[in-house]
N, C-alpha and C positions, 0 to 999 in steps of 0.2 A: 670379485668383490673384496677378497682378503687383501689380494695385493694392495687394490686401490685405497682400502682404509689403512694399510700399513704407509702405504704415501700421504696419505692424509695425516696419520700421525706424525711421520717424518717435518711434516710444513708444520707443526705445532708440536714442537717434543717434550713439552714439561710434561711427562707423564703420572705427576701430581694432581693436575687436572684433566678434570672430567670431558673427553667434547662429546658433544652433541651433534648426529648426525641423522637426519630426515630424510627417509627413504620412499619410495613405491612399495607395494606390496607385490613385486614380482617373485618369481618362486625362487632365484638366486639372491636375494634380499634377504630372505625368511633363513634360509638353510641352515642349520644347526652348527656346521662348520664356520659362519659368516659370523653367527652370535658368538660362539665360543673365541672367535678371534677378536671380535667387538671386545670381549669383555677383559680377554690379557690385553690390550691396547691400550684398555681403561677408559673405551668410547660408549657411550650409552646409543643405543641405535631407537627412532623413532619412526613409528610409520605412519607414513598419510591417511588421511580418510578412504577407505574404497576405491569413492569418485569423486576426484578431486582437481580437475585437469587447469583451473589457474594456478595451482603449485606445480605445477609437471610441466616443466619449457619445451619436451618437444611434444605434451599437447596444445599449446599453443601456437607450434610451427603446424598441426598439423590442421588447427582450426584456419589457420590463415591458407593452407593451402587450398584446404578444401572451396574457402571463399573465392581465391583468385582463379582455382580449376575448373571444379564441379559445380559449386552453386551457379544454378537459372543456365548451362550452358548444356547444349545437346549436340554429341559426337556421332556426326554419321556411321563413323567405321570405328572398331578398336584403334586401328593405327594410327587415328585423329587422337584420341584420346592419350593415347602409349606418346604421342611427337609431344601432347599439349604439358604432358605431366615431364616428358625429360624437356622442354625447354623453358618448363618455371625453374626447373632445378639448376639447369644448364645458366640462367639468367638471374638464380637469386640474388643477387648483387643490386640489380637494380630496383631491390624492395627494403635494399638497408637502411634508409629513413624509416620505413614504416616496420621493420622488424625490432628494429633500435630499440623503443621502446616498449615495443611485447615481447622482445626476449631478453631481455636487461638480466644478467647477475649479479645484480644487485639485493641480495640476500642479505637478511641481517647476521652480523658477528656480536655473539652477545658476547662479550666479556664480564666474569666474574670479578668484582674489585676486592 
């Protein structure tokens, strides 16, 4: 996570200004070494609600999985199951129309004027 915000701040180096960065609450997220680097960077770090999975892109890759995998479908054997889950992954490609849109990073940049 330090590195990553230390890239982050490299893509935005006025370090006159403030960015703002929106996290999960994962326990590498929180860490006291993450904050203290947040704060020499000059990044304010925010965190999500709890439970919040339409901010969290891959809980929405896992909503979709689960829709195209599991839901209403019943696996004789594990190995039905183990073939069905590597060849959605094997095949995600041909769910890019329908991913397109429920995983878009399309975040906002707020800029300060």
């Amino acid at each position: 996570m330090k590195v990553f915000l230390g890239e982050i701040r490299k893509e935005y180096p006025d370090h006159g200004k403030s960015l703002h960065v929106f996290l999960d609450n994962a326990r590498y997220n929180r860490a006291y070494s993450v904050q203290e680097k947040a704060e020499l960077l000059n990044i304010t770090l925010h965190y999500l609600p709890p439970y919040s999975p339409n901010l969290n892109l891959i809980e929405r890759l896992w909503k979709f999985f689960k829709k195209k995998v599991v839901k209403n479908r019943y696996y004789e054997t594990f190995d039905e199951f183990s073939d069905a889950i590597i060849a959605f992954f094997h095949g995600i490609g041909s769910h890019d129309r329908e991913l397109e849109t429920l995983l878009t990073l399309k975040f906002e940049i707020i800029l300060e004027s």
